[in-house]
DSSP file (Angstrom, degrees, kcal/mol; ACC not computed):
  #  RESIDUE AA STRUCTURE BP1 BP2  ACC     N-H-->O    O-->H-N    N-H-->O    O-->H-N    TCO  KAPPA ALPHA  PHI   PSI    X-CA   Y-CA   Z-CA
    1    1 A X              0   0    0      0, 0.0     0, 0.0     0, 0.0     0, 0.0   0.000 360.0 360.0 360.0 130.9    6.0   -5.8   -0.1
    2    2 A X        -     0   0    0      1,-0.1     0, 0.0     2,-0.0     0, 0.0  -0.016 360.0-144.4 -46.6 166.3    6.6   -7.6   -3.6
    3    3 A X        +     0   0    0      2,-0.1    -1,-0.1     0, 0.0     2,-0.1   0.249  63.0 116.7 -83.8 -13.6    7.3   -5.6   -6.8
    4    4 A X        -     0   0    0      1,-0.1     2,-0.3     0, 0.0    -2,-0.0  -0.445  60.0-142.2 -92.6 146.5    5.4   -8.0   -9.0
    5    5 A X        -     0   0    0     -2,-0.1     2,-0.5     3,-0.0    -1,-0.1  -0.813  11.7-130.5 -98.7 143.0    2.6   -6.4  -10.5
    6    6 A X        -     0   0    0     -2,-0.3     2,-0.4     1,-0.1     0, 0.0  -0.876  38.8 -94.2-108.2 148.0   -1.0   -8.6  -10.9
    7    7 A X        -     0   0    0     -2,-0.5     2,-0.4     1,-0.1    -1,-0.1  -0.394  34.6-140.2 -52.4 102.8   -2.4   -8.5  -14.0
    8    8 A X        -     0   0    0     -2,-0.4    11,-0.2     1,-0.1    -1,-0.1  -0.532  14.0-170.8 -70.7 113.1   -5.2   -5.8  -14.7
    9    9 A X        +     0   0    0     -2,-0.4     2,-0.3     1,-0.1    -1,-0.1   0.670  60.6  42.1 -66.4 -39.6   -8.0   -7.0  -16.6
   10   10 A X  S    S-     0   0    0      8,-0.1     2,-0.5     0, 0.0     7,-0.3  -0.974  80.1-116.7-121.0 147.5  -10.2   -4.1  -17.6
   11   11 A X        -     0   0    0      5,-2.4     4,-0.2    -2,-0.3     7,-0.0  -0.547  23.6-143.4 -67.5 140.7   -9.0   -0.5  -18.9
   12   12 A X  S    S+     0   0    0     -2,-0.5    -1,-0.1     2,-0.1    -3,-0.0   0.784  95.4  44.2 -70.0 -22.6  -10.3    1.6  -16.2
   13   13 A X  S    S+     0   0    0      3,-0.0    -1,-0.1    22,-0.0    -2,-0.0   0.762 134.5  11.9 -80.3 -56.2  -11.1    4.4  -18.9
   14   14 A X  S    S-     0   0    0      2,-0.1    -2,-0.1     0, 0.0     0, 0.0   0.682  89.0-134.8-103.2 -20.9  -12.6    2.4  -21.6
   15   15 A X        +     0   0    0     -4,-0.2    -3,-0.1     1,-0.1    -6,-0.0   0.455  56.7 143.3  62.4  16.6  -13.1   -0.7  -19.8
   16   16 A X        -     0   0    0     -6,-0.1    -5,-2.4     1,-0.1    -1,-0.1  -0.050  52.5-136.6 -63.6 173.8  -11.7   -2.5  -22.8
   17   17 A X  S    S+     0   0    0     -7,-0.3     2,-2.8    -6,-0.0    -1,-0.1   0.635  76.8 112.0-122.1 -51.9   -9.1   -6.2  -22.2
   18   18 A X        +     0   0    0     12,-0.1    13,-3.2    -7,-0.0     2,-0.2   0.043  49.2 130.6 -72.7  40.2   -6.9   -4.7  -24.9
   19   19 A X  E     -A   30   0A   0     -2,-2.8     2,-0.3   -11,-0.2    11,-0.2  -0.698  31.9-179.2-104.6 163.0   -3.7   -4.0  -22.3
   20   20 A X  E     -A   29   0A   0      9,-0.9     9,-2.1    -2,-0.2     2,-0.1  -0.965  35.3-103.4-152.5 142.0   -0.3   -4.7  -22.4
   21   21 A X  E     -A   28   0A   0     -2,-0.3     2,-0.4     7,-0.2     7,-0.3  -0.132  23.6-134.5 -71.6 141.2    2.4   -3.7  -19.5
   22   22 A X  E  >> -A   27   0A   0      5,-1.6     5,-1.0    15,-0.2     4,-0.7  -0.733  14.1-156.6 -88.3 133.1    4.6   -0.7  -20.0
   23   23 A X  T >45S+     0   0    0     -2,-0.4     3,-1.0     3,-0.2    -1,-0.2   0.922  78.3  57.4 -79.8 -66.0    8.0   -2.0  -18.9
   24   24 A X  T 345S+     0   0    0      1,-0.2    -1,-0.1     2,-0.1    -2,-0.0   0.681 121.8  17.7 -60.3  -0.2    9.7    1.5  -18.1
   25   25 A X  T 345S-     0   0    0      2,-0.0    -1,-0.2     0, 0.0    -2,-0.1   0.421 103.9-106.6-160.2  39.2    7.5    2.8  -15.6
   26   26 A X  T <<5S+     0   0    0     -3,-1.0     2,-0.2    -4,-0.7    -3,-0.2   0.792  74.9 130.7  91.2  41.8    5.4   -0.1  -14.3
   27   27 A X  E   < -A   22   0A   0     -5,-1.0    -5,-1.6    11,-0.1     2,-0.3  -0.326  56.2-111.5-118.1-166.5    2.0    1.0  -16.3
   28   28 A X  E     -AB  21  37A   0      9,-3.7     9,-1.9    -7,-0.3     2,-0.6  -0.996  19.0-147.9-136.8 111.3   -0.6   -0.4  -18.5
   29   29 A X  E     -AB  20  36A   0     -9,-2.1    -9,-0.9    -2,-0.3     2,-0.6  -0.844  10.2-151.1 -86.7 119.6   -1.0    0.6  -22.1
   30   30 A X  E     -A   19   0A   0      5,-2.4   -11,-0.2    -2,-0.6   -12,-0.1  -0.906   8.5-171.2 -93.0 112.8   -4.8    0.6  -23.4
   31   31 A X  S    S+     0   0    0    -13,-3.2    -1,-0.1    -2,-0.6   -12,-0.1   0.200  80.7  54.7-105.8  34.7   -4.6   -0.1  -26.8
   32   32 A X  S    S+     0   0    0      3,-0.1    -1,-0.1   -16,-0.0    -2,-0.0   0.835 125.2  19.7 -96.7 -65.0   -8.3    0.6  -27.4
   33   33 A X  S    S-     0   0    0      2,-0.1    -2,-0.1     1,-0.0    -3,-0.1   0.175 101.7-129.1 -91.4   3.7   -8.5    4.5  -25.8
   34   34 A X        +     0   0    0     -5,-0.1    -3,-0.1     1,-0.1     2,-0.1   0.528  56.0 150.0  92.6 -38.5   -4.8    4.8  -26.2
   35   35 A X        -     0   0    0     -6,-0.1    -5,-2.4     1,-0.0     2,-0.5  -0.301  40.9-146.0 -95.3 163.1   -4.4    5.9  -22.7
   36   36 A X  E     +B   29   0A   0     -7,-0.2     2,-0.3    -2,-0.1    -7,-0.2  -0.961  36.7 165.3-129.3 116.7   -0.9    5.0  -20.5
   37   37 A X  E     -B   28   0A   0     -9,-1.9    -9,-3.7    -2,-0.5     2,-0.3  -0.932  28.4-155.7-127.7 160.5   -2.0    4.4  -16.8
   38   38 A X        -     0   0    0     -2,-0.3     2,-0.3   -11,-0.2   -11,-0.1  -0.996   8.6-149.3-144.8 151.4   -0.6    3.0  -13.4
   39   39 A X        -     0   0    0     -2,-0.3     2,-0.4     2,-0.0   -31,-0.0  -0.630  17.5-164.7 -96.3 149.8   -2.6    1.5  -10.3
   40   40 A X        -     0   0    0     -2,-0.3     2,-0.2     0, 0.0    -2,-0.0  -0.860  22.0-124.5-160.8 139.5   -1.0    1.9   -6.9
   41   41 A X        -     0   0    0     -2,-0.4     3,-0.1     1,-0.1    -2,-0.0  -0.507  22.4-172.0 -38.2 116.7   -1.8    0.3   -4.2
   42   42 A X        -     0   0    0     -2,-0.2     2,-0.1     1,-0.1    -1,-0.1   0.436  49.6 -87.1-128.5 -13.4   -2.7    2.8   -1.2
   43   43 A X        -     0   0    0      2,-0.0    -1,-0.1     0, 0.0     2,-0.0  -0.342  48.9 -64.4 121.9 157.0   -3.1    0.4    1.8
   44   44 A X        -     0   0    0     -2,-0.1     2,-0.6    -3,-0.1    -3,-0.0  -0.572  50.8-117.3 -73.4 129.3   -5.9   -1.9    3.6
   45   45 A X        -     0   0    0      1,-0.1    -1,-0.1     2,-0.1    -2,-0.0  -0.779   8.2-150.7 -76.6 136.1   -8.7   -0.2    5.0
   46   46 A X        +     0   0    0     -2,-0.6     2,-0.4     2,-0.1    -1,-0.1   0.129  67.9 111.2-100.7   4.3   -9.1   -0.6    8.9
   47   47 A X        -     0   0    0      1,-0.0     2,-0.4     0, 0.0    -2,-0.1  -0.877  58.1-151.1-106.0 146.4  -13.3   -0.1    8.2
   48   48 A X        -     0   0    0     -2,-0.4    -2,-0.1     2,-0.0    -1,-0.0  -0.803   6.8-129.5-103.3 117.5  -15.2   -3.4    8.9
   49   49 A X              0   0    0     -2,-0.4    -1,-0.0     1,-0.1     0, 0.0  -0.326 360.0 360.0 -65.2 152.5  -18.3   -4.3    7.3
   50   50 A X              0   0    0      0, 0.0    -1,-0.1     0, 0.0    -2,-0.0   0.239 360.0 360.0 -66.1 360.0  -21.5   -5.5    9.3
């Protein structure tokens, strides 16, 4: 699996565009709310829609 991170679009908190990536531990800085997050990935779900 790459490393490359794709580019998040909304804060998840504020829902604001105003992010930029934190290099030393692979986050997102909101610089509306402030807040320091990371996404991770958790795996494909195996349920099928109808």
């Amino acid at each position: 699996m790459s490393e490359t991170r794709a580019a998040i679009l909304h804060c998840p908190f504020c829902g604001e565009e105003d992010l930029f990536p934190v290099e030393e531990d692979g986050g997102w800085e909101c610089r509306s709310c402030l807040r320091v997050f990371s996404v991770k990935m958790l795996g494909l779900s195996t349920r099928r829609s109808r």
